[in-house]
N, C-alpha and C positions, 0 to 999 in steps of 0.2 A: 504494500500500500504506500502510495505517494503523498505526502502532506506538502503544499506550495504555503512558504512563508511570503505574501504578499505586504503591501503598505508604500504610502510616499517616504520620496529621500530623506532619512534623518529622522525616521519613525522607532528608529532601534533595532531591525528585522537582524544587520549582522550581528549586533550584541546579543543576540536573543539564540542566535541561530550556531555562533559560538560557545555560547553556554550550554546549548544544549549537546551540543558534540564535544565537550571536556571529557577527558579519559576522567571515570567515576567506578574503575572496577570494587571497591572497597563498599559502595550500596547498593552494586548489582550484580553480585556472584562474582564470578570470573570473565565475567562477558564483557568486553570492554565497547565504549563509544568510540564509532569508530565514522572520517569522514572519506567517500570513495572517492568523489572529486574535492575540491576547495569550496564549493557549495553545494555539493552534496550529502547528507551524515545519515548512517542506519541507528537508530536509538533505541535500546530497549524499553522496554513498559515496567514500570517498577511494580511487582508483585511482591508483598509481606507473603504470599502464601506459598512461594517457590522454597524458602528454606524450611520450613515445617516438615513437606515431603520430603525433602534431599534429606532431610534430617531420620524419617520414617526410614526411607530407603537406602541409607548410608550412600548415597551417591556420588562419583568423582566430580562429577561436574552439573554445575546451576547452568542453564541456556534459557532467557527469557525469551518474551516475545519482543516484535521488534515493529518500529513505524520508520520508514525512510523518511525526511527531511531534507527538503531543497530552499535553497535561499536565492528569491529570484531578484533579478535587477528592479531598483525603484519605480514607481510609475509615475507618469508625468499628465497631467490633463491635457488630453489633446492624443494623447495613446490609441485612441480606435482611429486616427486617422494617420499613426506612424509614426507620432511626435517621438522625439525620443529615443529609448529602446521600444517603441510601442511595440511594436513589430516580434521582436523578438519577445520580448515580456507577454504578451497576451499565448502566442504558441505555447512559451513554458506552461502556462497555468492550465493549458487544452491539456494537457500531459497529465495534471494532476485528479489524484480523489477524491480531494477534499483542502480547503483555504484556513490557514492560519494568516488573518489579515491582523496585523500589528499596528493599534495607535495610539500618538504622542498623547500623551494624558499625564505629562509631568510639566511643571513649568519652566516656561522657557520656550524656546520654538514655534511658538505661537499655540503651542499641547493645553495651558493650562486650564482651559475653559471649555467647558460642554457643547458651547455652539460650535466652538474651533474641532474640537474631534468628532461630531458629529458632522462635520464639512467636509473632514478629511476620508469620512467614511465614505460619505457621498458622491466623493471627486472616483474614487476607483469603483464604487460600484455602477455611478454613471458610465461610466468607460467599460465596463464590462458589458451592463447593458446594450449600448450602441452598438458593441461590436459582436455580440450575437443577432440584435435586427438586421447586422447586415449579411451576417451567414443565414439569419433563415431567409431571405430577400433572394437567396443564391440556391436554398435548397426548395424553395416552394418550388421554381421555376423549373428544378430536376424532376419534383414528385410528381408538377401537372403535366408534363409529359409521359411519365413512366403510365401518371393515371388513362391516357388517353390514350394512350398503348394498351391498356388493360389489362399490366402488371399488377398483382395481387400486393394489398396492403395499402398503395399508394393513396387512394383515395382517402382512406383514414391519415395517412402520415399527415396531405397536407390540409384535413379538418383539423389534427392538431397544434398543425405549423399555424395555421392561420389565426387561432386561437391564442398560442404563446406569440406571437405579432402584435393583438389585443393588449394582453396580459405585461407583454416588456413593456412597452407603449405607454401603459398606466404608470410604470416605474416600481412594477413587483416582478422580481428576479424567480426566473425557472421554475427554481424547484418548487415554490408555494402555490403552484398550480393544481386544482384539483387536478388528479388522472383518472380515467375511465380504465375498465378492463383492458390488461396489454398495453397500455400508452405508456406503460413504463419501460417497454424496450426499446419501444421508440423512441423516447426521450430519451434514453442512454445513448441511441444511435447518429444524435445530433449533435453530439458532441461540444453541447452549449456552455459556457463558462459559469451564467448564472444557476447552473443544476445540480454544482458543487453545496455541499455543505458547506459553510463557514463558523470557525471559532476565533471573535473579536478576542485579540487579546489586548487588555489595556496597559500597554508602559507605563504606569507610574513610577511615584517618586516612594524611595523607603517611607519616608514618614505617613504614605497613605494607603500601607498594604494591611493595617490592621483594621481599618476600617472602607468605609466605600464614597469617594469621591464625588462630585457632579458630574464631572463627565462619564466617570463607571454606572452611574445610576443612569443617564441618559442613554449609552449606550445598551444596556438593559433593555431599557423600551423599546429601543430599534429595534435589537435582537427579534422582540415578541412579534413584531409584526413583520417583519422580514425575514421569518423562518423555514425549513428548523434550523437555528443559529443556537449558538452557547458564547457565552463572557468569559473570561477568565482574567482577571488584574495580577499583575507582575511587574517585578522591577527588573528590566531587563538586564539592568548595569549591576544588579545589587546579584545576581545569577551568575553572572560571570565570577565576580568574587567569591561566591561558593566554591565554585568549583576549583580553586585553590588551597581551600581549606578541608582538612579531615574532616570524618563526619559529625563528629561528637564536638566541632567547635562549630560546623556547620549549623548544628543544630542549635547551638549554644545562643547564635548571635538569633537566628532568627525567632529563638524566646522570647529572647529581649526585645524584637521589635513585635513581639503583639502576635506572631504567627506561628502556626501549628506546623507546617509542610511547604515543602519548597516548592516554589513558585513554577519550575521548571518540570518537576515530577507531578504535579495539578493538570500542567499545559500536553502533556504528553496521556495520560489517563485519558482526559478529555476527547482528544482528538482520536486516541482510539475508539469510546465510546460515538465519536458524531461519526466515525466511520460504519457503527453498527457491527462492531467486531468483537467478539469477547476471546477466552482462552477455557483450552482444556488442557490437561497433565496426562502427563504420562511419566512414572517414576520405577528405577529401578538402579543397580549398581554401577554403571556406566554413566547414567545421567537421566538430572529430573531435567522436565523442558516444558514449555509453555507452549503450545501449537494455538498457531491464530485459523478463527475460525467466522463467516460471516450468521450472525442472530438468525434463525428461524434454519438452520444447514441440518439435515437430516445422518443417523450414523454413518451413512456408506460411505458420505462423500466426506464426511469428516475425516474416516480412516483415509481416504484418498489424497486429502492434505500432507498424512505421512511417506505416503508411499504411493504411487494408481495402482500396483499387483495389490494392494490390501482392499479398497474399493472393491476390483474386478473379482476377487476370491470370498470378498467379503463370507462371514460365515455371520459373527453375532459381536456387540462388543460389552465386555464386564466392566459395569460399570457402578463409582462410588461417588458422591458428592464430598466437594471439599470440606462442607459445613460439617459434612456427616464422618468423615475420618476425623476432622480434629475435635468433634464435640465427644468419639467415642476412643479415642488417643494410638488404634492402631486398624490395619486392613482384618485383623483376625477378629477384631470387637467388634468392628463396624459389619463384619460376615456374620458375627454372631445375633448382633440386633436383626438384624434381614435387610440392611441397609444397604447389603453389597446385591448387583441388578445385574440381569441376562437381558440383553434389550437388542431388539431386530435392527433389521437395516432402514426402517423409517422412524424412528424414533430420532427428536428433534434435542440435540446435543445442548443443555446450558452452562454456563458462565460458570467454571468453578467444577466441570465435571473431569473424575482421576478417572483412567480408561485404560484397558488392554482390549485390544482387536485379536478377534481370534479369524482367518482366513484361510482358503485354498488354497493349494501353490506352493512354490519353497519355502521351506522354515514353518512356524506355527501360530506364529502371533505375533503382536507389537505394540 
């Protein structure tokens, strides 16, 4: 999964985007942050509940789950017609899954005030806007051909191009589109910018991460009607400095300022969740791991995550809830309560489920 750190120049995206790729192996196993390009970072998901099991299962190795992280070039008003990087900038974000759009919400830079970041929201979500009116401007004109050909499907594609035409129009982005039956593939297939999830993160200033600012509270509001959107307030600069410190001074400082959990580990949770991804376990003496998995994914295809021969062979997978091993402290207790499950290949995998796949084929399970 791809997360695009979006925002205008000087909104904090690289301070945010460097903190978040600090080598932090010491509160995430042995798995390090790690960046593949210079703005590229693969980051794990911070899970309390990966040492628990490695701990059950004497494991050599902790492997969390992971969300890619890309840091794209600023954006400029005037972008949907090139300005800029427009050009380049709007492609990267076509790439992505989901928008970490970063804004100045500290003072200084014109960040300090609710109208000021509430402008800054506006300047790139207008800009996203326009430049998907003008890709569907480009793909009605494909559909009403394909329709008068009387290629199947087409005519629905462009009732609902013309509809999301309506709907950008008004200045409501994509996704908050009602969808009818199947207009959810088509909409994936149009490749629109505003069909992205987005998680505002608000750059504040330290002194206002214990409590909620004016422009956090504004953007709030936004959030609700320009959704599904999530907030998240961070000090982008106060992140980077963590990530210099051990964790136990890490933690130290951010008592002192009023805060329970680091701003960086919030923002990475988050953006898993708007992704609609949760995790399952798999633990034994080689290694616990966290397999990413999309909300509502049935067992077969989950086992297919680890492996496609375990899908294809699929047999059944035993399965325990994480709630339910640590409430009863081992796999033997939890077998014992009847908490440990035999469950087919449509049964729908959640958040927090410990799993053995048992399949056809080489070897016997996984």
């Amino acid at each position: 999964m791809k997360v695009g750190i979006v925002g205008l120049p000087n909104a904090g995206k690289s301070t945010l985007f460097n903190a978040l790729t600090r080598s932090r192996q010491a509160q995430v196993g042995d798995y390090p942050f790690c960046t593949i390009e210079p703005n590229v970072g693969v980051v794990p998901v911070p899970d309390g509940r990966l040492a628990f099991l490695a701990g059950l299962a004497h494991s050599e190795a902790i492997i969390p789950a992971v969300v890619e992280f890309v840091d794209i070039a600023g954006l400029v008003a005037g972008a949907s017609r090139g300005e800029g990087l427009g050009n380049r900038f709007l492609a990267r974000v076509r790439e992505m899954d989901a928008l970490v759009h970063v804004v100045r919400c500290f003072a200084g830079n014109g960040g300090a005030e609710a109208g000021s970041a509430l402008g800054d929201v506006e300047t790139v979500a207008t800009e996203l806007l326009l430049a998907d009116l003008e890709s569907l401007e480009g793909q009605l004109e494909r559909q009403r051909r394909r329709a008068k050909g009387g290629e199947k499907d087409a005519a629905k594609i462009c009732a609902l191009a013309e509809r999301l035409v309506k709907h950008l129009g008004n200045g409501q982005e994509a996704l908050s589109l009602p969808l009818g039956e199947g207009e959810g593939d088509y909409l994936g297939s149009m490749c629109l910018l505003t069909a992205k999830p987005v998680l505002y993160v608000c750059n504040v200033a330290e002194a206002d991460l214990a409590g909620e600012s004016g422009p956090v509270l504004a953007l709030r509001r936004y959030a609700e009607g320009h959704g599904p959107a999530a907030v998240c307030a961070v000090s982008a600069r106060l992140e980077e400095e963590l990530g210099d410190l051990d964790p136990s001074d890490a933690a130290q400082l951010l008592a002192e300022l009023g805060v329970a959990d680091s701003g960086v580990d919030r923002l990475i949770r988050m953006a898993y969740e708007l992704l609609r991804l949760a995790s399952f376990f798999t633990a034994g003496e080689k290694e616990t791991r966290a397999w990413t998995f999309r909300r509502g994914m049935r067992a077969a295809a989950c086992a297919g995550v680890i492996h496609g021969d375990f899908e294809k062979g699929f047999i059944r997978a035993e399965v325990v809830s994480f709630a339910d091993l640590f409430r009863f402290g081992s796999m033997a207790e939890a077998r014992a309560a009847g908490r440990y499950r035999m469950e087919g290949k449509d049964y729908r995998f959640q958040d927090g489920d410990v799993a053995l796949f048992r399949f056809s084929g080489p070897g016997r399970g996984g």
